[in-house]
Structure formats: structure tokens, C-alpha cells
N, C-alpha and C positions, 0 to 999 in steps of 0.2 A: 333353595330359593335364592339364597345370594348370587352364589354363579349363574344359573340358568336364566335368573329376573332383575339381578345385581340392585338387588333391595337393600337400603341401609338400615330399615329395621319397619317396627308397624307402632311410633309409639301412641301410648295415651292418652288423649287432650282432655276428655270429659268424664268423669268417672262420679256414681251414686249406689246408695244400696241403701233398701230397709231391712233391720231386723224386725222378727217376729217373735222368734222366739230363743233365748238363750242358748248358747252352747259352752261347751270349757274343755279344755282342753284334754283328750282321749277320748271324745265322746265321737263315735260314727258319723259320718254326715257322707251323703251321697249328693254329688255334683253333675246336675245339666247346662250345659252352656250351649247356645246357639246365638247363629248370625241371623237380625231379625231386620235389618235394611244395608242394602248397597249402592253407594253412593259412586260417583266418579273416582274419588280416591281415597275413602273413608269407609269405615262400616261399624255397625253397631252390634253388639255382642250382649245377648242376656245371662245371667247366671241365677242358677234355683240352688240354693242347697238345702236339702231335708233330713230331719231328723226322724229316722223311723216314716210315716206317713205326714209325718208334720213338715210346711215348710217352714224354714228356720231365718232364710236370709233367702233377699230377691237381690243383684247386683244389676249395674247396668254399666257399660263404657264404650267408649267411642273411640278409634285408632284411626291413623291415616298411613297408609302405604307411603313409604319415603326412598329416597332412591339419592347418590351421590352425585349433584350434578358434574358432569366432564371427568367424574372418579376424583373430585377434592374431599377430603378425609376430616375437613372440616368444618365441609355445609353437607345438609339436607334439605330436601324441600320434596313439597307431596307431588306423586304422579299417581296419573292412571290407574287401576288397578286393573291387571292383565284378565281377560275373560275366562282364559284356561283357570286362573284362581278361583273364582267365584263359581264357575260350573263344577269343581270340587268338592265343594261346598252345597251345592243344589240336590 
């Protein structure tokens, strides 16, 4: 993606989660994440994790495609998100 879309990164502006139920550490947990809207140059991302058939934590965050304007290495700023990205994803 950097070469082909010269993306500077997808960071995360809005991020929340509830637990439900306890976990510690070495205990199993299975992870689903999906994109649940797409925006112009942002998208939302769900995350489940479950313990056995329990869910344990719901996560939620919000990223925005960034891109280097003119290739300066020390700005970003949101573009677009290309359609070939998102029909990946569908």
C-alpha cells in the first residue's frame, strides 16, 4: 500500500470498547474485526472478542487514510480512500 497508494499511514482518531466480561492474561480469546461504514476518507472498524461462546469485549475505532502531501515527510493530511481498497474489503 505505500508504494502503490503512497499512503502515510491509517491513524486512529476515535477509539471506545466495552467489557463484559473479564479476561487475564493466557486466557483464549477469539477476535472478529470488521469495517462497518466508509466514509470519503475514514472508516469504522468493529472488534468482538469472545471468550469460549461469551463475548468478553466489543471495541470500536475510527481511522482516516493519510497520504504525504507533495511526499513531505512531515505532514499528513486525509485523502480519499481509493475504491480498489474498499471493494477488498466488500
Amino acid at each position: 500500500m505505500l508504494r502503490r497508494f503512497q499512503i502515510a499511514g491509517i491513524p486512529l482518531v476515535q477509539a471506545s470498547a466495552n467489557f463484559f466480561i473479564p479476561s487475564s492474561f493466557g486466557d483464549l480469546v477469539a477476535v472478529e474485526s470488521r469495517v462497518t461504514q466508509w466514509g470519503t476518507s475514514s472508516f469504522s472498524v468493529e472488534h468482538k472478542l469472545f471468550r469460549g461462546e461469551a463475548l468478553a469485549v466489543e471495541g470500536f475505532e475510527k481511522r482516516v487514510w493519510t497520504i504525504r502531501p507533495g511526499g513531505d515527510l512531515t505532514k499528513a493530511q486525509s485523502h480519499p480512500i481509493p475504491k480498489e481498497v474498499i471493494e477488498k474489503f466488500s
